[in-house]
C-alpha positions as CSV (number, residue, x, y, z in Angstrom):
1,X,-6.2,22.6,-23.4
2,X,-8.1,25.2,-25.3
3,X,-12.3,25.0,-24.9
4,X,-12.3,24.7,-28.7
5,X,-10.0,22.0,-28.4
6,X,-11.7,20.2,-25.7
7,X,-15.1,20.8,-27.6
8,X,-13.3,19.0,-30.8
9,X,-12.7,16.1,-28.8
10,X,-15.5,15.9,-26.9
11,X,-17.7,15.9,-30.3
12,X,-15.8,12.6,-31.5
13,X,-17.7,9.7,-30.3
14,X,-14.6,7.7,-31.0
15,X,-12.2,9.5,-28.9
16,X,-14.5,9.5,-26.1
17,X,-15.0,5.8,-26.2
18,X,-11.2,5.6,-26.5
19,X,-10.5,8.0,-23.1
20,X,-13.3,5.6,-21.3
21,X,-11.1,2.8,-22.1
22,X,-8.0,4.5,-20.8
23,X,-9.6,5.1,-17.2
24,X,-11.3,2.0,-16.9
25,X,-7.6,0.2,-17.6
26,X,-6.0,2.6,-14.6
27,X,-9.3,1.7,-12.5
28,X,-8.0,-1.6,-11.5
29,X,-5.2,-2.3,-8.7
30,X,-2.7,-4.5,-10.5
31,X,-3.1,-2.2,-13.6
32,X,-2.5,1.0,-11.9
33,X,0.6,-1.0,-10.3
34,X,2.4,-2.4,-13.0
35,X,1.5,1.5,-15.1
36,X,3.6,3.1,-11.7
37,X,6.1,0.0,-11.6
38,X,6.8,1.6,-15.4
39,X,6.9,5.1,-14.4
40,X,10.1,4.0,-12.3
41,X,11.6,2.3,-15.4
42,X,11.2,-0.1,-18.2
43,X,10.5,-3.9,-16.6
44,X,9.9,-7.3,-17.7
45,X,6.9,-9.5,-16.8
46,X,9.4,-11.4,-14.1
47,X,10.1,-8.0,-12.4
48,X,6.4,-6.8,-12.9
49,X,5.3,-10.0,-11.2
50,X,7.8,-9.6,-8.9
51,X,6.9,-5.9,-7.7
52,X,2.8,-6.5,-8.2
53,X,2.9,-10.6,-6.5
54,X,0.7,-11.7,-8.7
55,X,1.3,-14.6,-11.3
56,X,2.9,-14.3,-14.1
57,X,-0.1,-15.4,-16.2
58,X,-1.6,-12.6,-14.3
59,X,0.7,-10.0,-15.1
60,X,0.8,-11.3,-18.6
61,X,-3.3,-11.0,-19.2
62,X,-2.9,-7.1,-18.0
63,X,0.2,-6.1,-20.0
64,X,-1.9,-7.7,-22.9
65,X,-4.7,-4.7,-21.6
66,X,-2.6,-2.1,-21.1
67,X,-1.0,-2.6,-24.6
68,X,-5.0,-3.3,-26.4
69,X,-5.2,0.6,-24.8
70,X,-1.9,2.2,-26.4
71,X,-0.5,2.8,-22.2
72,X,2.4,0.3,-22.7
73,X,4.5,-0.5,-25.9
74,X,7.0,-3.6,-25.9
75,X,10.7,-4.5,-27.4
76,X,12.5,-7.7,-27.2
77,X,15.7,-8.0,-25.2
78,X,16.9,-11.3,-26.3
79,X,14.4,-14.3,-24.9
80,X,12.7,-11.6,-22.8
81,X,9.9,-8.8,-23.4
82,X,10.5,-5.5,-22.1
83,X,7.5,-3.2,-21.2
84,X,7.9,0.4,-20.9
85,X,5.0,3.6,-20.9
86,X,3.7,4.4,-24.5
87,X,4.3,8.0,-23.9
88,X,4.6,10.8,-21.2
89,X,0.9,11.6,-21.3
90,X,0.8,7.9,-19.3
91,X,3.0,9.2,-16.5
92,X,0.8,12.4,-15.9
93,X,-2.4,10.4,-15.5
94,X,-0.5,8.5,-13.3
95,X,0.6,11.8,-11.5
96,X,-2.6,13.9,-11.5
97,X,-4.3,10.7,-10.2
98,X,-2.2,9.9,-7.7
99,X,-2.0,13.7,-6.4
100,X,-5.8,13.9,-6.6
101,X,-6.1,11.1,-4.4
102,X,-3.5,12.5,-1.7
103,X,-5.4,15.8,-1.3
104,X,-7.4,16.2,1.9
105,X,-11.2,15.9,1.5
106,X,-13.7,17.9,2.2
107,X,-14.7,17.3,6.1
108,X,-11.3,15.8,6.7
């Protein structure tokens, strides 16, 4: 991203706000789970429960996040709701996070 870009951005309250929101949804454990889960392929809330072992009004209350946040969209597949990433910009949080955490740290 361009500095003039990234100083656009950075000068809209509202999109600031709106990128706090996004890394406070991947900063909890069953989130960041069910967003990988998704990476893999598009799931229902029985296989997202089934993957995370949490309830399924647990799984439900998250997904209901994740969606507030624009990370997860949803279709209907007959009597059941399928969950899939809103975009690929999802997936490369999920990568640059999950890489960042792998690298050795300092002292290591």
């Amino acid at each position: 991203m361009d500095e003039k870009r990234l100083d656009e951005l950075l000068a809209d309250d509202a999109v600031v706000y709106g990128a706090t929101q996004i890394f406070d949804a991947l900063s909890d454990f069953t989130r960041f789970q069910i967003l990988s889960a998704l990476l893999e392929d598009d799931r229902s809330v029985s296989e997202l429960q089934e993957i995370c072992h949490v309830s399924q009004s647990a799984i439900s209350h998250q997904l209901r996040l994740l969606r507030d946040r624009s990370l997860v969209s949803a279709r209907r597949s007959g009597q059941r709701v399928i969950y899939s990433l809103s975009d690929d910009h999802v997936g490369l949080l999920i990568g640059i996070g999950l890489e960042h955490a792998a690298e050795p740290k300092e002292g290591e």
